[in-house]
C-alpha positions in Angstrom: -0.6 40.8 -0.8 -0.3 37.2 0.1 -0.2 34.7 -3.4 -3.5 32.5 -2.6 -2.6 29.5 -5.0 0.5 27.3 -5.3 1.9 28.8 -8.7 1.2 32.5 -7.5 3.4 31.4 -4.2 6.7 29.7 -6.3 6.3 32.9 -8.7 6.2 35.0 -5.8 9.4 32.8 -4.0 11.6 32.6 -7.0 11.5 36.4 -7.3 12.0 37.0 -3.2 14.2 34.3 -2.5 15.5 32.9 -6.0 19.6 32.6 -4.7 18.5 30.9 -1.3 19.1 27.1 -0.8 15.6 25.4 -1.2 16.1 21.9 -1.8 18.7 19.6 -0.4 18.8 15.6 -1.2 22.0 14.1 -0.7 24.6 15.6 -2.8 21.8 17.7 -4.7 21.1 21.5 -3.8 19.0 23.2 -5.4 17.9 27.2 -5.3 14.6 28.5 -5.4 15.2 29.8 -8.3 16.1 26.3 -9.8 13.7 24.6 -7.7 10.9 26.5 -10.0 12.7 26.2 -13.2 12.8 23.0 -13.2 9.3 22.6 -12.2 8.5 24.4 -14.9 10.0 22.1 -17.2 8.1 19.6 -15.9 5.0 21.3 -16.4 5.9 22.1 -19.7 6.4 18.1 -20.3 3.1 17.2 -18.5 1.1 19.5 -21.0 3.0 17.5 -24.2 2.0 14.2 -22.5 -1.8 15.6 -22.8 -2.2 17.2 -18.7 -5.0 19.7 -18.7 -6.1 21.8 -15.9 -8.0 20.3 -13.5 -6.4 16.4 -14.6 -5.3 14.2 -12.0 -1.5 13.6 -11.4 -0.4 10.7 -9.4 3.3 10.5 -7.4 4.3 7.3 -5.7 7.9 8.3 -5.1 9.7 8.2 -2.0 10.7 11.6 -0.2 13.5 13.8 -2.5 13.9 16.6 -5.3 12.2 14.3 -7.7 9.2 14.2 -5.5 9.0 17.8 -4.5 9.7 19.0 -8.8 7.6 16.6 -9.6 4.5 18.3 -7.3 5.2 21.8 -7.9 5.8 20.7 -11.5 1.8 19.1 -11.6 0.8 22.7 -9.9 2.2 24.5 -13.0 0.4 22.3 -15.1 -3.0 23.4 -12.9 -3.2 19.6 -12.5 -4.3 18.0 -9.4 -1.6 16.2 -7.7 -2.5 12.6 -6.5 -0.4 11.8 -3.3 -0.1 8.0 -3.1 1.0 6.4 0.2 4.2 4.3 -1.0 3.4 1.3 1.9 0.1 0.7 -0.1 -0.2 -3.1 -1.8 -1.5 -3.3 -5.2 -4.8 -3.2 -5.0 -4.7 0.0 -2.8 -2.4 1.6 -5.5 -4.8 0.3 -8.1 -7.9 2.0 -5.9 -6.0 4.9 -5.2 -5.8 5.4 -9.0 -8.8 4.9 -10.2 -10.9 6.8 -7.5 -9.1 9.8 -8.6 -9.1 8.9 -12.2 -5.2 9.8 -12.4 -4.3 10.7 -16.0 -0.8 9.9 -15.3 1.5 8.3 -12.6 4.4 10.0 -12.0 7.0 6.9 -10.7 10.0 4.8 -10.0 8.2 1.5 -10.6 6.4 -1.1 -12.8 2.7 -0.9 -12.6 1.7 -2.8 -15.1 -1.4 -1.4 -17.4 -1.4 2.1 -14.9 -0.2 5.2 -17.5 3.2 5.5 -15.6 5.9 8.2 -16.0 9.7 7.4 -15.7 10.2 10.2 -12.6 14.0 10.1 -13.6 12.8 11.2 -17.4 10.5 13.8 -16.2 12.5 15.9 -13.9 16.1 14.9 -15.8 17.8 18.4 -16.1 18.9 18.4 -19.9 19.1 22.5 -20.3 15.1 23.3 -21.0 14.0 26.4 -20.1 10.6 27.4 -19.6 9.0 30.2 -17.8 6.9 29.8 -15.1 4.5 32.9 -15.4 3.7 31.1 -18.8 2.3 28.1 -17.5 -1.7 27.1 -16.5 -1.6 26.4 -13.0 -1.2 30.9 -12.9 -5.2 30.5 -13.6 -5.7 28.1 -11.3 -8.2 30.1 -8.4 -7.5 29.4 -4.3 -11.0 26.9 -3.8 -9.8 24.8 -6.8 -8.0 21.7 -5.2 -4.3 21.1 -5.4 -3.7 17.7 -4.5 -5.4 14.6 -3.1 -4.4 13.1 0.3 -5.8 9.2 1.1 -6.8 8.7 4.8 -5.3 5.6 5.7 -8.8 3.8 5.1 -8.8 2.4 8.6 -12.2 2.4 9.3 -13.2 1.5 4.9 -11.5 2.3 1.4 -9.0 5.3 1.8 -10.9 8.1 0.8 -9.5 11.2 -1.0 -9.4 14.4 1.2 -9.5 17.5 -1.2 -7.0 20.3 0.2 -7.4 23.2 -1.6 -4.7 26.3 -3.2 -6.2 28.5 -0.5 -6.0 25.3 2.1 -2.6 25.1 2.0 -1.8 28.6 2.0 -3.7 29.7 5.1 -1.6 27.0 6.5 1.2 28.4 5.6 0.8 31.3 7.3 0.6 29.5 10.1 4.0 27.7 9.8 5.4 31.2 9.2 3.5 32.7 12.4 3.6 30.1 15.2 6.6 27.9 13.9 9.1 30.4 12.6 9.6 29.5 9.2 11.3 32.2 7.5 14.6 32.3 5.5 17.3 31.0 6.7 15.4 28.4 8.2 15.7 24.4 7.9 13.3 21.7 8.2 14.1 18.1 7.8 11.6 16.3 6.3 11.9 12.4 7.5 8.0 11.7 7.6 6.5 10.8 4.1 5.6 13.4 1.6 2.3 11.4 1.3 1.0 12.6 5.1 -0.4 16.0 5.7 2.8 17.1 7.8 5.1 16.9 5.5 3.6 17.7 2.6 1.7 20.8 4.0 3.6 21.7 7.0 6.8 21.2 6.0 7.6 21.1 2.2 4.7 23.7 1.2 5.1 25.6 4.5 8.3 26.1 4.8 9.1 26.8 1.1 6.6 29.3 0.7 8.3 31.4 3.5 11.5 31.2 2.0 12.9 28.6 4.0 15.1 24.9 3.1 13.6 21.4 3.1 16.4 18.8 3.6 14.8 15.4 2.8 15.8 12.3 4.5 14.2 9.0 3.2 12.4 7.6 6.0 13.1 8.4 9.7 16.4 6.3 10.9 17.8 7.8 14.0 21.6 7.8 12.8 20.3 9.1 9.5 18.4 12.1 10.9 21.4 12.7 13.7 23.6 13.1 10.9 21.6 15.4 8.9 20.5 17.5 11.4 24.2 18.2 12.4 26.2 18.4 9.2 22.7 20.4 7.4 22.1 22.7 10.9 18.7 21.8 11.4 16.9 24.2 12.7 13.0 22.6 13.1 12.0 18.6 12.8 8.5 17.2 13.5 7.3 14.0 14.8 6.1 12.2 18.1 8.4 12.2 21.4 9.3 8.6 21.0 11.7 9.9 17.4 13.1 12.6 19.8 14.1 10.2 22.5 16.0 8.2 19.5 17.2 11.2 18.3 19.2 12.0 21.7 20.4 8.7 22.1 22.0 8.3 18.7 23.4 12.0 19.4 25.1 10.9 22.6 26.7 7.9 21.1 28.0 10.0 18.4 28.8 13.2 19.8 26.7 14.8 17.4 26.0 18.4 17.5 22.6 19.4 17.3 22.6 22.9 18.8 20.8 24.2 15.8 17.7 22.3 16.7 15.5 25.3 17.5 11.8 24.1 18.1 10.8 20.1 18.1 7.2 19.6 17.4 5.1 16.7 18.5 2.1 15.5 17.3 0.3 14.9 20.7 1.6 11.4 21.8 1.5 11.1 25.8 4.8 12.4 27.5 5.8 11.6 30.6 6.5 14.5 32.9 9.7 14.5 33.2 11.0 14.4 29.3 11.3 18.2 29.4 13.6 18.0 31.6 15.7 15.0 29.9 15.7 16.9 26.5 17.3 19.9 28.5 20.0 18.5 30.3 21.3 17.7 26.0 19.9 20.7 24.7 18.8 23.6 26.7 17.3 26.1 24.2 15.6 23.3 22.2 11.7 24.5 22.6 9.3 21.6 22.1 6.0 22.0 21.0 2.8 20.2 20.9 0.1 20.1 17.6 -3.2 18.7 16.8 -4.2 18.4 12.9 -5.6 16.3 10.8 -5.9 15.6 6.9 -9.7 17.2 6.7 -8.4 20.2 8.7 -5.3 20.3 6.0 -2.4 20.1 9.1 -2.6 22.3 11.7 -5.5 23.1 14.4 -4.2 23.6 17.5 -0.4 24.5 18.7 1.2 25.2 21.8 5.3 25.6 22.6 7.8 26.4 25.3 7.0 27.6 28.5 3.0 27.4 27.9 3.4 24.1 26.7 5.2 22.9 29.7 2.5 24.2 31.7 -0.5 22.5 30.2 1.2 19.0 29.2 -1.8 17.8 29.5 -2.9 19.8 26.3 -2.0 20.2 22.4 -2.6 23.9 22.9 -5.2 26.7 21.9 -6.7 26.7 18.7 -4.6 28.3 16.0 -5.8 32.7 14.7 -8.8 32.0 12.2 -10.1 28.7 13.1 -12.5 27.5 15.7 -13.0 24.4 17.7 -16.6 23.2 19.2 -17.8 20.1 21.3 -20.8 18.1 19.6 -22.6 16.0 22.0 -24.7 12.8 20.6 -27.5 14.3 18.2 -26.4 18.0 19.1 -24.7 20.2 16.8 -21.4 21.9 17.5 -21.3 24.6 19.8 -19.3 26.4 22.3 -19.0 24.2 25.2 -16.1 24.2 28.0 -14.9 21.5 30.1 -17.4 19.1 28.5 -16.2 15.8 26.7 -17.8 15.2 23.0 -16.3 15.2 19.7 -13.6 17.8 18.6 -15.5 20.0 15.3 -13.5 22.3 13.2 -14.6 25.3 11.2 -13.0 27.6 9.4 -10.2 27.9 6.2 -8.5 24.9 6.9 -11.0 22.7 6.4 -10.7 20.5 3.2 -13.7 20.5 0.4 -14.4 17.4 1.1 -13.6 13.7 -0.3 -13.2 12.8 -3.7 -16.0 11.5 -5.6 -17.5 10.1 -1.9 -20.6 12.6 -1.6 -22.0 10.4 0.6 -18.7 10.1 3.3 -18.6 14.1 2.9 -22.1 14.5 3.8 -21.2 12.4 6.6 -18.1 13.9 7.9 -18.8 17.6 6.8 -22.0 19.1 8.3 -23.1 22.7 8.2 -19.7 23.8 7.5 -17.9 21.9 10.5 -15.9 19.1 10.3 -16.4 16.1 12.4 -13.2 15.0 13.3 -13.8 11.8 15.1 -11.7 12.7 17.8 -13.2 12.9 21.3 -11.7 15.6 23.9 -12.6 18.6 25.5 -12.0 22.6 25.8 -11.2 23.9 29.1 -12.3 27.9 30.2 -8.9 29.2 28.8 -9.4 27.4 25.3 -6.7 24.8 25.2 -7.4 21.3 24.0 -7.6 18.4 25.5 -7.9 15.0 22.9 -9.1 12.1 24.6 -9.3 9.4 22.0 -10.7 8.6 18.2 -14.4 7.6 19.1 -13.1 4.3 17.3 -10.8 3.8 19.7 -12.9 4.8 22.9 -12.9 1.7 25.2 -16.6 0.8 26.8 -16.0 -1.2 29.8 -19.4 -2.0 31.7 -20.5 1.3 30.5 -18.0 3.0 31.2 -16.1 5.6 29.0 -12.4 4.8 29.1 -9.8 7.0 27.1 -6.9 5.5 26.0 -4.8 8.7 25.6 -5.3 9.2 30.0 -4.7 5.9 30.8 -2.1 6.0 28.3 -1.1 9.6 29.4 -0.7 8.3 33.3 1.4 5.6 32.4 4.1 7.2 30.8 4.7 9.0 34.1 6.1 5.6 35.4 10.0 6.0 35.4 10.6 2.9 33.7 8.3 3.1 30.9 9.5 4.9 27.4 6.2 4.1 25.6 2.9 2.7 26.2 -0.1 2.5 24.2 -3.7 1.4 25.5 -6.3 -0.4 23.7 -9.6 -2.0 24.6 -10.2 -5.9 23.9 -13.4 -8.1 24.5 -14.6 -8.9 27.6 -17.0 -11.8 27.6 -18.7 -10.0 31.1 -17.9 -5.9 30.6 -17.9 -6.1 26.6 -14.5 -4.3 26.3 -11.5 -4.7 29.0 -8.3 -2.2 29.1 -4.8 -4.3 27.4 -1.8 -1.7 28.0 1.1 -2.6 25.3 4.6 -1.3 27.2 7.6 -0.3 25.7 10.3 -0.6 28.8 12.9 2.2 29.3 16.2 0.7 28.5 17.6 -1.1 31.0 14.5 -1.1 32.8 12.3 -4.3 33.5 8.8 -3.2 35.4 6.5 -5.5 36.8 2.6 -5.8 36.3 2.5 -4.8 39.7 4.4 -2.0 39.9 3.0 0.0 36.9 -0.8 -1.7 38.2 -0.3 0.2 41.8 1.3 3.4 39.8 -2.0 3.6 38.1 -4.6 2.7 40.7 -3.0 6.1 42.4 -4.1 8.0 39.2 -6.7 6.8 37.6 -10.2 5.1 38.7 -10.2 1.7 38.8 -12.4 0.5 36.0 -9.6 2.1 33.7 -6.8 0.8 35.4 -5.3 -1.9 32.9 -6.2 -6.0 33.8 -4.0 -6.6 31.0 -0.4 -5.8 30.0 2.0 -7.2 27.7 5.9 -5.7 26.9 7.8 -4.6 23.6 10.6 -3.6 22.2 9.1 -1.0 19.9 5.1 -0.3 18.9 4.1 -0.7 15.6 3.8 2.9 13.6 2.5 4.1 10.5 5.3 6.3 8.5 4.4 9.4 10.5 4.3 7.6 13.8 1.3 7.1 15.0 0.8 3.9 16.5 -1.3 1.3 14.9 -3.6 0.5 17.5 -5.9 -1.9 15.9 -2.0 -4.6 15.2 -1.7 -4.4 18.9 -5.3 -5.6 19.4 -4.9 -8.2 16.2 -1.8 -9.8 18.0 -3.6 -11.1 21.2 
């Protein structure tokens, strides 16, 4: 039988897989078998600092050892672990902290009158033992939450999304069956352990199938080339625009990155011929395509190899055990194809709702779906199609415009690497289409060029009457674009 909770799962790894390599930072290695020890020193220290069950546990670290002790250390402790996003100022930090009403802050910094914890002191291997089956996170039961993850607060206050024991384990049978993680396997883990792929995908799904996260600080493309060479990476996640870095960096270098198995992306348009491109370097490299979100814990939809290539258009069928339904305005969810409305989920991988917010819960979680906020459609086959955030949906003359097509068509132009599409005001049509270009290198197109390129494919009320070039687009740590700097900068 499966473990259903965090501590049943590292009980269940340590006994499997306790010789294996689980944890690699820098010069540090560390087995599963160590990995839990030492977490469950930690837990031990947590309980003589006063952590109950049920507490709230705050890490603002970046990604490494301490970071991933430190969480399966609060888990022990059948604490709830408070994931804080390290790019926050102060006064998210402070709101972050007392929404959840953190008992502790597990940290390498000074925040001045917050209960901090030296993370150095906490997980500092002096020789303690103490046994894991003896600690209180064993009681803890799959609905009970295991750690709080902040949306990015982009349309209010961040808002704490409460993934559950038996959240992140469904998912992690998910990374086992459709992304391969098993032992022997190695994810590097470059996107912050504060955003739902990381955290859930990689670090808590690949560990719980026996596999090795190798932890890089932040995404840097020499840093991640060297890793994934000298570490033989086998699976890395993030948009296409990391992977095109990636190969670059690997050319100049003459880096080896045959062990690269499967590249996932997180639904960012691609132009049609990077398949190709990412071939000619590495030909059994399989890239993938995935749609998730924090309220749906990661992973909703996922497509790979040959049926990715053939709907590229898509981010793939929904995933075994979880459905997908279209809500049109005032409708509920239901089973409609080839109609655009917004993307529901239902099923085990949606979260229990935010933190203290009944009122945002009873907003976003209705009837047992989740509203996701993301428009799209489901064609007669299932796969999915996401159009845009409603947010982000540009109304031009009363006219739906998605960004992700126009967006989608414009990255087929040979001399664009990256594009992004947002609506501004329009004194006449209320909103008109801005396209932000990043040029290939050694590339310079015109307004006119990539104008004609998109009156052929797209109607002309969503054909861009505005365009301004970049070197790079703004990104949060995972990646994603920050649409709403592109339209601040004018």
């Amino acid at each position: 039988m499966s473990p259903t909770t965090l501590p049943a799962m590292l009980l269940a790894v340590a006994e499997r897989h306790g010789p294996s390599e689980a944890l690699v930072d820098g010069e540090l290695r560390l087995s599963h078998g160590e990995m839990v020890r030492r977490a469950a020193v930690v837990s031990t220290r947590l309980r003589e600092l006063g952590v109950e069950p049920g507490d709230r546990v705050a890490i603002l670290l970046p990604n490494g050892w301490q970071y991933a002790v430190g969480y399966f250390g609060v888990q022990l402790a059948g604490a709830i672990a408070v994931l804080v996003n390290t790019r926050f100022t102060r006064p998210e930090i402070d709101h972050v902290l007392g929404d959840s009403e953190a008992k502790l802050v597990l940290t390498d910094r000074d925040l001045p009158g917050a209960p901090t914890i030296d993370a150095a002191v906490l997980t500092a291997d002096t020789g303690e033992t103490a046994d894991p089956a003896a600690q209180p996170g064993r009681q803890r039961e799959p609905g009970d939450v295991a750690h709080l993850l902040y949306t990015s607060g982009t349309t209010g206050r961040p808002k704490g999304a409460m993934q559950t024991h038996a959240n992140l384990m469904f998912n992690a049978g998910t990374v086992r069956d459709r992304l391969g993680a098993a032992p022997g396997e190695r994810t590097l883990v470059a996107a912050p352990m504060f955003h739902a792929t990381a955290i859930v995908s990689q670090f808590v799904g690949f560990l719980a199938n026996g596999a090795c996260c190798v932890f890089a600080p932040a995404f840097k493309a020499e840093t991640v080339v060297a890793l994934i060479a000298a570490e033989r990476i086998t699976f890395f996640a993030g948009v296409a625009a990391m992977l095109r870095l990636i190969l670059l960096k690997a050319d100049d270098a003459g880096a080896d990155l045959s062990s690269l198995r499967l590249f996932v992306m997180g639904g960012s348009p691609v132009p049609e011929s990077f398949p190709a491109q990412v071939a000619e370097q590495l030909p059994d490299l399989v890239l993938g395509n995935v749609w998730g979100l924090t309220e749906a814990t990661s992973i909703v939809t996922y497509t790979a190899g040959a049926e990715y290539k053939s709907h590229a258009w898509s981010v793939g069928p929904v995933v075994d055990g979880v459905e997908v339904a279209i809500a049109l305005p005032g409708e509920p969810p239901r089973d409609l194809r080839d109609t655009v409305g917004e993307l529901c989920v239902r099923g085990p991988v949606v979260v229990a709702g935010y933190w203290g917010n009944a009122q945002a819960t009873a907003e976003t979680f209705v009837d047992g779906w989740l509203h996701t906020g993301d428009v799209g459609s489901i064609d007669a086959d299932g796969f999915v199609r996401v159009l845009d955030r409603l947010k982000d949906m540009i109304i031009r003359g009363g006219e739906n415009i998605y960004s992700l097509e126009v967006e989608s068509a414009l990255a087929q132009h040979p001399d664009v690497a990256e594009v992004a599409v947002i609506g501004v005001p329009d004194p006449i049509f209320d909103e008109r289409v801005r396209a932000v270009v990043v040029p290939r290198p050694g590339h310079t197109p015109s307004e006119e060029s990539l104008r004609e390129h998109a009156a052929k494919l797209l109607a002309d009320y969503k054909v861009p009457v505005e365009w301004r070039f970049v070197t790079e687009l703004p990104r949060n740590p995972s990646g994603k674009v920050l649409k709403r700097e592109l339209a601040d900068a004018g």
